[in-house]
Residue frames as a rotation matrix with the C-alpha (Angstrom) as fourth column:
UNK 1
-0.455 -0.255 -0.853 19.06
0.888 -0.064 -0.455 -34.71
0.061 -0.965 0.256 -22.51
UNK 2
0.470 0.679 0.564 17.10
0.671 -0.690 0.272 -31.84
0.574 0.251 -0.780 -21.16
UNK 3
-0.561 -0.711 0.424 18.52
0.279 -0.644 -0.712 -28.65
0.780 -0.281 0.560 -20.65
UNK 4
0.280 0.534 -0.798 17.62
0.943 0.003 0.333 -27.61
0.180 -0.845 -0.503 -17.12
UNK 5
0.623 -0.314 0.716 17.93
-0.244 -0.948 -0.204 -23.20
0.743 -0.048 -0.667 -16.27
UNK 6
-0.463 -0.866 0.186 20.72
-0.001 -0.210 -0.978 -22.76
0.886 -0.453 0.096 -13.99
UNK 7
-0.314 0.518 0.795 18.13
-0.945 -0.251 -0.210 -21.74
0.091 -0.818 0.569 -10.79
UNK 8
0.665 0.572 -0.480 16.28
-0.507 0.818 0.272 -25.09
0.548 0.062 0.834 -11.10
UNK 9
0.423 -0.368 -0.828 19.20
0.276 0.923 -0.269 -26.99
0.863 -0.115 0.492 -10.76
UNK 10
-0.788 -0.488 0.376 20.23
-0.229 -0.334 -0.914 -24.80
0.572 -0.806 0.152 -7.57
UNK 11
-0.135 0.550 0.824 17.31
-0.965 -0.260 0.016 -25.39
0.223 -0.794 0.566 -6.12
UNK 12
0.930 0.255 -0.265 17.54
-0.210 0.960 0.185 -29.46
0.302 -0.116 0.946 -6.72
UNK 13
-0.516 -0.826 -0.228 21.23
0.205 0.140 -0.969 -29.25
0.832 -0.546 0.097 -5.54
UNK 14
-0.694 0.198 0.692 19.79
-0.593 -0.703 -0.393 -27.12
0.408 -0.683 0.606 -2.42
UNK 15
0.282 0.575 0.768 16.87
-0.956 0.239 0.173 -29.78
-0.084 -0.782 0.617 -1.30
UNK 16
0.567 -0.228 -0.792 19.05
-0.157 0.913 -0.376 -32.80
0.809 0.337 0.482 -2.41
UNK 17
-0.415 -0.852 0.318 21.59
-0.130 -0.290 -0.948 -31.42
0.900 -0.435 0.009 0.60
UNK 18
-0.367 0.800 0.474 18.85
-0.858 -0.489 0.160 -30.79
0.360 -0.348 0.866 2.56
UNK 19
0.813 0.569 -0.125 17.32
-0.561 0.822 0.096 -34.58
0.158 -0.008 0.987 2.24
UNK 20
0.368 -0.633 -0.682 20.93
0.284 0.774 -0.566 -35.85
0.886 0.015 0.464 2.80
UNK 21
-0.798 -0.487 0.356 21.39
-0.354 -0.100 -0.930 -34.13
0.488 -0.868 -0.093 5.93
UNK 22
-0.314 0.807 0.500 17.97
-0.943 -0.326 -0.064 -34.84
0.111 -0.491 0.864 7.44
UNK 23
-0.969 -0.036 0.245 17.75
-0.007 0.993 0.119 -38.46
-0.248 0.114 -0.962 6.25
UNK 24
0.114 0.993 -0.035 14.20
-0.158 -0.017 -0.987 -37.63
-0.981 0.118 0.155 5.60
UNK 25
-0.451 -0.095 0.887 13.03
0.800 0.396 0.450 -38.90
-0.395 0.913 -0.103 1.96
UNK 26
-0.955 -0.125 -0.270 13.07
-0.058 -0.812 0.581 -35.93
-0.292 0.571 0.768 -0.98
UNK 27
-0.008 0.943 0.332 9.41
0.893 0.156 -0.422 -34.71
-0.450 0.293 -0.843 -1.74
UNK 28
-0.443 -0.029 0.896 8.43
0.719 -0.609 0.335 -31.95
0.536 0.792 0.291 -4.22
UNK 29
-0.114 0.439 -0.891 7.55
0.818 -0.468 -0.336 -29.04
-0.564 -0.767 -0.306 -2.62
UNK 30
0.849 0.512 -0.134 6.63
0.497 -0.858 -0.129 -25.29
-0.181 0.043 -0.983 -4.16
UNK 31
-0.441 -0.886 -0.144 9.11
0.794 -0.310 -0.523 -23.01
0.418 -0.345 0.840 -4.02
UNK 32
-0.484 -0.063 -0.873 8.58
0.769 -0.506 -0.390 -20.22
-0.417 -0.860 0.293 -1.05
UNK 33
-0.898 -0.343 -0.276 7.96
0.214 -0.888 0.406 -17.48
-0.384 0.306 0.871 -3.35
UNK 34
-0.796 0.598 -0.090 5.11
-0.102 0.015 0.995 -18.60
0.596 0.801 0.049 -4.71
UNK 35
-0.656 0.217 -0.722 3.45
0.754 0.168 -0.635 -18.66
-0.017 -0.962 -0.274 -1.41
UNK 36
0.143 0.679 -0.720 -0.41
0.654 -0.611 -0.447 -16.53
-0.743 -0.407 -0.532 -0.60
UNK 37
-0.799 -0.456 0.392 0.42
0.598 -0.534 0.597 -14.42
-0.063 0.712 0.699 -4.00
UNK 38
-0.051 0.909 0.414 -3.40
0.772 -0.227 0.593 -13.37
0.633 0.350 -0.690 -3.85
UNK 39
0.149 -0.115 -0.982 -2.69
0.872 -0.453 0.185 -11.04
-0.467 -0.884 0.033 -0.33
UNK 40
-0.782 -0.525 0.336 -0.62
0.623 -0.643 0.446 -8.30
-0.018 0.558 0.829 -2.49
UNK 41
-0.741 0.587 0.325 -3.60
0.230 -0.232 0.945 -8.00
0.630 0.775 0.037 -4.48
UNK 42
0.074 0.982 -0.174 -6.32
0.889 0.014 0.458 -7.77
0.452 -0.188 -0.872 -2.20
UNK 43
-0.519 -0.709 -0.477 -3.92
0.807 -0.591 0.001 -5.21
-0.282 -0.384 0.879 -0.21
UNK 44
-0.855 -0.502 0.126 -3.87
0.446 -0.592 0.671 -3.15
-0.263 0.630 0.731 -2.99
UNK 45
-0.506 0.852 0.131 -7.60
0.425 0.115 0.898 -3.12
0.750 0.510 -0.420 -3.43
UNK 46
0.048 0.209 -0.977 -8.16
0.995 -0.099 0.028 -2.34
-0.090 -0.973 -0.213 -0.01
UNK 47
-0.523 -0.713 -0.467 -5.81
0.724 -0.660 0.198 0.35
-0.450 -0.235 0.862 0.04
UNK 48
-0.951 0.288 0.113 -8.06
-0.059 -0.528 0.847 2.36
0.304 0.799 0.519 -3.42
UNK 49
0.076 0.995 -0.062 -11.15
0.664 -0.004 0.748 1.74
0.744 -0.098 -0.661 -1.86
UNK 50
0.649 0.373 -0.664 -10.28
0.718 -0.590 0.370 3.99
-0.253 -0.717 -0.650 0.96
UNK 51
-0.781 -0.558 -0.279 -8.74
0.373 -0.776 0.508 6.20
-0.501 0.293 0.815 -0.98
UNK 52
-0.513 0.611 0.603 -12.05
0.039 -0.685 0.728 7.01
0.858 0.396 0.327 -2.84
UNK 53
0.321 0.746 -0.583 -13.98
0.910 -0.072 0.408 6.70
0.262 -0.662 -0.702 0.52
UNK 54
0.035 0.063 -0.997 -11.76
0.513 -0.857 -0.036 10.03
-0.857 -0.511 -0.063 1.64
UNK 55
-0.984 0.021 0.179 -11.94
0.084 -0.825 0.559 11.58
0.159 0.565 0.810 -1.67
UNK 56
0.186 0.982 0.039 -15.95
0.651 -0.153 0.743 10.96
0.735 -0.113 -0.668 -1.26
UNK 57
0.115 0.228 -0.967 -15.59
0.981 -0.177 0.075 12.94
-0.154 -0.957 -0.245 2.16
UNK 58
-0.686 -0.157 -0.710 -13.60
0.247 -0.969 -0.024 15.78
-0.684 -0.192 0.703 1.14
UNK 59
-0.827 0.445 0.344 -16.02
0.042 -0.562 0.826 16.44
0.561 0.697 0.446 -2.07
UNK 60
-0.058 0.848 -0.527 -19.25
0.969 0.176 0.176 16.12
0.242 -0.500 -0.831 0.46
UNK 61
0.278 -0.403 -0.872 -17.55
0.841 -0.337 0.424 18.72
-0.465 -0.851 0.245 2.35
UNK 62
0.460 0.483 0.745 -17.82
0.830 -0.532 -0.168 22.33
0.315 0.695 -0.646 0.96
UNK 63
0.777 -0.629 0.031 -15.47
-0.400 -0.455 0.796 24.09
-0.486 -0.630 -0.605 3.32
UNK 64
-0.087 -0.996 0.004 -12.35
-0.346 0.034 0.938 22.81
-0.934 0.080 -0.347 1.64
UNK 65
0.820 0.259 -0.510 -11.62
-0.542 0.065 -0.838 22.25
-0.184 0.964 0.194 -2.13
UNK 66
0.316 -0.658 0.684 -9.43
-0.217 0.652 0.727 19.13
-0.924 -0.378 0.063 -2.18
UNK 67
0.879 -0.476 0.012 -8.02
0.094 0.148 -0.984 19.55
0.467 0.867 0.175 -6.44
UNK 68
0.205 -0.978 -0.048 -4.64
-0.497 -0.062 -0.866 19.97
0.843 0.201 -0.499 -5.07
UNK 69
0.267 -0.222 0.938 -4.95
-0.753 0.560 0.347 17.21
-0.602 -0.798 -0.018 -1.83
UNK 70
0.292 -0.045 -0.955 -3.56
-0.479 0.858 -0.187 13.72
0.828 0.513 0.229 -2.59
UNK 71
0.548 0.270 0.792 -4.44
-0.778 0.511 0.364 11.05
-0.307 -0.816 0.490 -0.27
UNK 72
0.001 -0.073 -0.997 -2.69
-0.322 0.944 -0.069 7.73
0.947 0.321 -0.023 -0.18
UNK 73
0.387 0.520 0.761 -3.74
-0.921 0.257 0.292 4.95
-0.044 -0.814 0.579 2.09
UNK 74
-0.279 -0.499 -0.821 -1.74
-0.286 0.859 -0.425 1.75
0.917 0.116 -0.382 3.18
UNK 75
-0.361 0.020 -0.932 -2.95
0.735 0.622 -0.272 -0.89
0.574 -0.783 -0.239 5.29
UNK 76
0.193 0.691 -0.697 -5.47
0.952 0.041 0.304 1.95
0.238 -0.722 -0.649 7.02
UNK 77
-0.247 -0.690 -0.680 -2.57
0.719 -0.601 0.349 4.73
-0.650 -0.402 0.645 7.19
UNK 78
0.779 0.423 0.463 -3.89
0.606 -0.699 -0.381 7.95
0.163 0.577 -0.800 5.31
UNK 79
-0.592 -0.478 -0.649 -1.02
0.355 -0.878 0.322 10.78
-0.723 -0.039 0.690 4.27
UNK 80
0.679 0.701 0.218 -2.38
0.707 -0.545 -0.450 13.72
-0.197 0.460 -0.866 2.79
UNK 81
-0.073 -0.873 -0.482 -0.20
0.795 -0.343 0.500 15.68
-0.602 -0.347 0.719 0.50
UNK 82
-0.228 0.204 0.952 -0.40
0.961 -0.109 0.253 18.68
0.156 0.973 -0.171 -1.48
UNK 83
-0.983 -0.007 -0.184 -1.42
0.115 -0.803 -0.585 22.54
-0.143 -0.596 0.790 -0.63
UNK 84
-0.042 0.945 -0.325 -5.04
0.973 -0.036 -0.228 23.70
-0.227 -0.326 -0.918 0.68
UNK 85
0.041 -0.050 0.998 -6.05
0.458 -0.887 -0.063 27.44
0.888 0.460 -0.013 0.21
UNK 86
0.148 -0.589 0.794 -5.36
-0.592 -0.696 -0.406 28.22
0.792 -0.410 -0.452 3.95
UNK 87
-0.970 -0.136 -0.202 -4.69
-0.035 0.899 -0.436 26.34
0.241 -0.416 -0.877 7.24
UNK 88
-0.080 0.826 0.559 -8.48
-0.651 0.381 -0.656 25.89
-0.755 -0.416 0.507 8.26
UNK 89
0.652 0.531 -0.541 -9.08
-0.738 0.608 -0.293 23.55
0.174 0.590 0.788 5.25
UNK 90
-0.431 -0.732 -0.527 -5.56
-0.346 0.674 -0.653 21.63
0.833 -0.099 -0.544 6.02
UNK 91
-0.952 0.064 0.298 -7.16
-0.180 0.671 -0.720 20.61
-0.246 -0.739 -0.627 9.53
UNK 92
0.125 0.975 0.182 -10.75
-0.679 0.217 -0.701 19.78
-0.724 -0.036 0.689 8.01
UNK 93
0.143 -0.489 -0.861 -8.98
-0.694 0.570 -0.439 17.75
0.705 0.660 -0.258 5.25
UNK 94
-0.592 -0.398 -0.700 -7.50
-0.352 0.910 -0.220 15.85
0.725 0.116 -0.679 7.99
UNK 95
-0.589 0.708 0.390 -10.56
-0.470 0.092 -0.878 15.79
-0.657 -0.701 0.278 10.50
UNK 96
0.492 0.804 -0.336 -12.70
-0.802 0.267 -0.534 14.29
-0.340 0.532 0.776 7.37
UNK 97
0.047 -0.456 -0.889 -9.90
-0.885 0.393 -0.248 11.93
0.463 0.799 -0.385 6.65
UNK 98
-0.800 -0.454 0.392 -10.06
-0.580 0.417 -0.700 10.72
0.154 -0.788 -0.596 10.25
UNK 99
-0.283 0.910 0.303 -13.59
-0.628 0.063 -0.776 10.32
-0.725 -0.409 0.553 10.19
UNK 100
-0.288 -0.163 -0.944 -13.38
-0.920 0.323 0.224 7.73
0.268 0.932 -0.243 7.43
UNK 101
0.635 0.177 0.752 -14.44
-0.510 0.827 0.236 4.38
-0.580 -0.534 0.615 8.24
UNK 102
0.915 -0.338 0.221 -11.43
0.385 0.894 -0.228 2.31
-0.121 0.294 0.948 8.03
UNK 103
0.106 -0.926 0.363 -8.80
0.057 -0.359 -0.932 4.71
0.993 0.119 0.014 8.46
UNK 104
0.336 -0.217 -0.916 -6.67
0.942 0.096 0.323 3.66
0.018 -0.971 0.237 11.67
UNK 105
-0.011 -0.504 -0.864 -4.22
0.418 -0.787 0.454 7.20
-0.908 -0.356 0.219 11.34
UNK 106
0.986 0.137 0.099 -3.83
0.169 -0.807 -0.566 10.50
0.003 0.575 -0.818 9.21
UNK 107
-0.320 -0.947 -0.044 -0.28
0.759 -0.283 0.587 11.47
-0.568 0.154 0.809 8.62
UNK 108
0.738 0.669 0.090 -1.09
0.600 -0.590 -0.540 15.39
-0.308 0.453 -0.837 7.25
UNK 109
-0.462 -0.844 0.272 1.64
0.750 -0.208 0.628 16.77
-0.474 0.494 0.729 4.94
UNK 110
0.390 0.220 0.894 -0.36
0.727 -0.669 -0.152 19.53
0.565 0.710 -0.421 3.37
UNK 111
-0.868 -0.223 -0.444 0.84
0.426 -0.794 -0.434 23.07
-0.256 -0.565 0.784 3.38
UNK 112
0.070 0.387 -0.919 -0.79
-0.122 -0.911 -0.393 26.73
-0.990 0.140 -0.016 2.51
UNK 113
0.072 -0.002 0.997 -1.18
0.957 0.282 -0.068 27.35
-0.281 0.959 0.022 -1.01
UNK 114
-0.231 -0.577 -0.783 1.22
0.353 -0.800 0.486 30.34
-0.907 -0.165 0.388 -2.17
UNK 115
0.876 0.348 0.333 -0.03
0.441 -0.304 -0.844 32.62
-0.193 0.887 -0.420 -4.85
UNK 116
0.432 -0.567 0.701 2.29
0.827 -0.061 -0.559 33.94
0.360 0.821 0.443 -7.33
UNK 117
-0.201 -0.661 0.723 5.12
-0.185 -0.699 -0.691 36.40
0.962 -0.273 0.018 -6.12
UNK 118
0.771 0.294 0.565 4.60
-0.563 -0.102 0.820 35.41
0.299 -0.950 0.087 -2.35
């Protein structure tokens, strides 16, 4: 006899119920989860390309020294966190982030950058 994992057999209890309320005859079917698994991934890929497209911008860009900016980008959405060396570079940071192709919004979390004893 073969030993079957506990889940399995919930899920053949679960479309046996299924096929006895429905009268419909029991076919194999996936399970949900396993469903478009490649999306995630392409997401994610998406997302790092336009994260180097605005790091490419701010290094172009000589008016603002972006070592202490960090960008992350979901699904188009750019936040920028981290500290600038005063506020003009915090709103050219996010004017150059806007100007990105492919970035829908900017979400701009940088501050000032505070030198010691301030």
């Amino acid at each position: 006899m073969k030993k079957i994992s506990v889940s399995a057999a919930m899920i053949v209890l679960a479309s046996l119920n299924v096929s006895a309320q429905t009268n419909q005859p029991m076919t194999a079917s996936a399970p949900a989860v396993a469903s478009n698994a490649s999306a995630p991934v392409a997401t994610r890929k998406d997302d790092r390309a336009l994260r180097k497209r605005v790091y490419a911008a701010f290094a172009k860009d000589k008016r603002i020294d972006a070592g202490d900016i960090g960008v992350n980008a979901k699904d188009g959405a750019v936040t920028l966190t981290g500290t600038a060396a005063d506020a003009a570079q915090i709103e050219t940071a996010a004017a150059l982030a806007k100007g990105v192709p492919g970035v829908k919004s900017v979400t701009n979390k940088l501050t000032v950058r505070r030198g010691f004893g301030q």
